[in-house]
N, C-alpha and C positions, 0 to 999 in steps of 0.2 A: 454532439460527438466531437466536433474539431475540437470546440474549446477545451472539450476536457482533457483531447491528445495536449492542447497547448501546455494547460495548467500541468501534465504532466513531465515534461519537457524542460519547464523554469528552470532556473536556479533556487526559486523559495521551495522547493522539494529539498528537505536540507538530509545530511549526512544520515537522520537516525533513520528514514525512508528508504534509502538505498543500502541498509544494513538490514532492515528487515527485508524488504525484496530479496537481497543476495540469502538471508536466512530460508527465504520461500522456495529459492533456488535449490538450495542443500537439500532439504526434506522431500523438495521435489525426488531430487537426483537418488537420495536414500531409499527411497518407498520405492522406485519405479526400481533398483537393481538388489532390492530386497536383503540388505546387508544389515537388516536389524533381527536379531535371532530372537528377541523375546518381545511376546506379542502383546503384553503392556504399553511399550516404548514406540511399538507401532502404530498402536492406537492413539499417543501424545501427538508422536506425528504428524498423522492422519488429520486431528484435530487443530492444530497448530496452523496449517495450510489456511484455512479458510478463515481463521482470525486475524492473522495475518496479512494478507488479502484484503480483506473489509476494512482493514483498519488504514491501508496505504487509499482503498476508496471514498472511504468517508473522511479522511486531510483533505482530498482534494475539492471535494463538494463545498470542505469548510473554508478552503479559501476564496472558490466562487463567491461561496456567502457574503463574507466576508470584504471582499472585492464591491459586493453589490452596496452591503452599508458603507462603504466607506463613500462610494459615488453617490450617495445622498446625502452624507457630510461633505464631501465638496464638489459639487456640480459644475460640469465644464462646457458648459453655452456659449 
């Protein structure tokens, strides 16, 4: 859990991350004060959130990854 607040925190969390997060922000703020009158739009919404989500989780794991091959191309003994 620390590492992943860490990895969370970086700077290689680049700009398109923290546009989708402030996007997750909106939909949040949309849904919960219920300013969407047609219940299509609500549903995109609704849906939006948790791809959204997954998608700033799964960058992170990919730079663990990532992280991790790169220390077996160059090992620091």
């Amino acid at each position: 859990m620390k590492k992943l607040v860490k990895y969370l925190l970086t700077p290689r969390i680049q700009r398109l991350d923290m546009i989708i997060g402030f996007l997750i922000a909106i939909n949040f703020t949309i849904i919960s004060f219920d300013w969407v009158e047609y219940d299509f739009y609500m549903i995109l919404l609704r849906l939006m959130i948790p791809v959204t989500f997954s998608y700033l989780v799964i960058r992170v794991y990919l730079f663990i990854f990532g992280d991790l091959l790169e220390s077996f191309k160059n090992p620091r003994f």
